[in-house]
C-alpha angles and dihedrals in degrees: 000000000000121000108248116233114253093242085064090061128095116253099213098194112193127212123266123237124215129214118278119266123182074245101069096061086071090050091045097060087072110042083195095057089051105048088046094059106024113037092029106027099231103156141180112247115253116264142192098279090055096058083044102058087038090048082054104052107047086051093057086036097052087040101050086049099051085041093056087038091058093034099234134127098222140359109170090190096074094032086066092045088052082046101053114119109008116135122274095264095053092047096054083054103052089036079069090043099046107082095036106045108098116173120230084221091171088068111024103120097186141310122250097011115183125222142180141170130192126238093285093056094247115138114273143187088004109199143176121349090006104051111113091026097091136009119274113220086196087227126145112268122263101173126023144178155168125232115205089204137005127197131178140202108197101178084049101049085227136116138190129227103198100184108186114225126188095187111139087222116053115222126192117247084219095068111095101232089056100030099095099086092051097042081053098047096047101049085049091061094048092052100044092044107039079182100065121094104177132032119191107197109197125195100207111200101207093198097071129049111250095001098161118167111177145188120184118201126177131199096275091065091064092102093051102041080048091059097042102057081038082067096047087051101048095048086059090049091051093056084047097057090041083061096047097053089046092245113166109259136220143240122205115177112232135143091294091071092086085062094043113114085209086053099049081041090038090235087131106130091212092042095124089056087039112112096180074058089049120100125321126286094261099058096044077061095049086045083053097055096048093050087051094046093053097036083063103050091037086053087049094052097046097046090052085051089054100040087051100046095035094234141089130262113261122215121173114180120208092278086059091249116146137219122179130197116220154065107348109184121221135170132215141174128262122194109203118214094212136024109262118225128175096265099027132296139355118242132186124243091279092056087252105146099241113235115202111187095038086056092054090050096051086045105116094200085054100037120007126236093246094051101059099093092109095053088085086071104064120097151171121249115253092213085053099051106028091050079060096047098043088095112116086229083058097055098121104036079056093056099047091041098052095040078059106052130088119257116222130175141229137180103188107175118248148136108281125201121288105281128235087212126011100231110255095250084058096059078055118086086253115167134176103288145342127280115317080213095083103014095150088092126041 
């Protein structure tokens, strides 16, 4: 038989696979999605939120780096003149943000510092602030990243990850389904700095004043933080593969569908399941009042059934398994402050109130001296407290209590009050956050 030419032959090309971004775990949920976007380059088109987070994030980047250069912690001056320009929705941002931001300029390494390891997780294509720091294995990237901010503490053996978001709902990077950009970072840092024990990787919501959300890994989580990035790649090179064998791919609706072109075109092959496909905004909000109006008055009806008749409600469904409505009793522990007495509170011989519970957590057979670290962390509940303080005969205790307190916030997501006035951003088409494609940055 003749030898076929090798023109004849067929040229089988398989896909290439980029390096892993924190992104790409977003685009991964759905192996659709990511076909779409990533093999065949099919992209949304850019919007407003992503020149906003873009706009916001070269304005803090530019102005933590003049700060450090100068060695000052503010200078609003400049910040206004790195401000100038950027769209409405950016500048009510950084207007928050102008009198607050202080710049750890000591420690500040650099701003938007790029970073990549191979596939054995050894330190690549070192750039910028970080080159000489670690070896470079000149192999191609397999994981990359960009860090908004890097400090290091040298005397510590310690470095921060601040990473900007400007999400209208926080999220905590512990949380599984968000946890990758910090577990990359992170490992990135251990590998392109041996010396460092410790790194703390912060997600900043710049909305809010002091919007912190943390994780803290040390060296011994490297294994863990290794095998962790190895699943979220080798979920991207099995879709891969899948493609390349023209296998038929699937859709799965998630979160990522808001930023999914079939989904803007509704070429989306699950559209009609769908439920991010299903109606308009407005009217999930309108379905949500109407669940929450008759939830109230449905709760209010049961518990006065069950009140009156002195039973739960029963419910079996046709595989006989039962649900009930009514009191479940449950039990918790409470950790007084202070020791109760009938008139008050208990004291020692010297009138010192006795604490109880403080004594047994200062106590060093219980919890030794080098493991209180964690202590700053307990706290009272201000419902708790200010309900107690709110008595006109307790005015003044209020005021020096709460100027004393810490202020934390939080942005749960609910329905407010009907408004007067929709704030103008809200008119806008603003959704959660700027454009995947680029979510490095924020």
């Amino acid at each position: 038989m003749p030898k076929r030419k090798s023109t004849d032959l067929v040229q089988i090309q398989k896909s290439t696979i980029p390096p892993l971004h924190q992104s790409t775990q977003t685009q991964t949920a759905c192996p659709r999605f990511y076909v779409t976007t990533v093999i065949k380059g099919r992209r949304k088109p850019g919007s407003m939120e992503a020149a906003r987070g873009t706009q916001v994030h070269r304005v803090l980047s530019q102005y933590a780096s003049w700060c450090a250069h100068k060695s000052i912690a503010m200078d609003l001056d400049a910040f206004d003149g790195y401000a100038k320009g950027v769209g409405p929705a950016a500048a009510k941002i950084l207007n928050g943000l102008r009198e607050s931001y202080s710049v750890d300029f000591s420690h500040l390494l650099a701003t938007e510092v790029p970073m990549s390891l191979d596939e054995h997780f050894q330190p690549t294509k070192v750039v910028g602030a970080i080159e000489g720091i670690s070896g470079d294995s000149g192999l191609e990237p397999v994981y990359e990243g960009t860090l908004d901010a890097l400090y290091v503490f040298r005397n510590e053996s310690k470095i921060i990850i601040d990473d900007a978001k400007t999400h209208a709902r926080p999220f905590d990077p512990k949380i599984t389904e968000y946890a990758l950009q910090g577990q990359m970072y992170s490992l990135m840092a251990f590998q392109h700095f041996p010396w460092v024990n410790e790194v703390q990787f912060r997600l900043w919501f710049v909305r809010y004043k002091r919007l912190i959300k943390d994780v803290v890994y040390t060296r011994q989580d490297v294994p863990a933080l290794i095998d962790a990035v190895k699943v979220a790649r080798a979920t991207q090179e099995s879709i891969h593969s899948d493609y390349d064998a023209g296998k038929e791919i699937q859709a799965i609706g998630n979160d990522g569908c808001f930023y999914c072109p079939l989904l803007s075109d509704r070429e989306c092959p699950i559209l009609q399941d769908n439920p991010n496909a299903q109606g308009e905004p407005s009217e999930w909000l309108s379905s949500a009042l109407v669940y929450s109006a008759y939830a109230k008055v449905n709760n209010a009806r049961m518990k006065a059934w069950v009140n009156a008749n002195g039973k739960p409600i029963l419910l079996r469904d046709y595989n006989q398994k039962a649900f009930t409505y009514g009191a479940v009793e449950s039990e918790s522990n409470v950790y007084p402050l202070f020791q109760a007495t009938a008139d008050g509170i208990a004291t020692d011989k010297e009138g010192n109130p006795i604490m109880n519970i403080v004594s047994l957590l200062l106590d060093p057979t219980l919890i030794p001296l080098d493991d209180r670290e964690w202590l700053n962390k307990l706290v009272i509940s201000g419902t708790k407290i200010e309900s107690a303080l709110k008595a006109k005969k307790r005015v003044l205790a209020h005021h020096a209590i709460t100027d004393a307190a810490d202020k934390v916030t939080k942005a749960p997501m609910k329905i407010s009050k009907p408004l007067d006035a929709i704030p103008q951003e809200l008119e806008e088409d603003d959704n959660d956050e700027g454009n995947w494609e680029d979510s490095d940055e924020f």
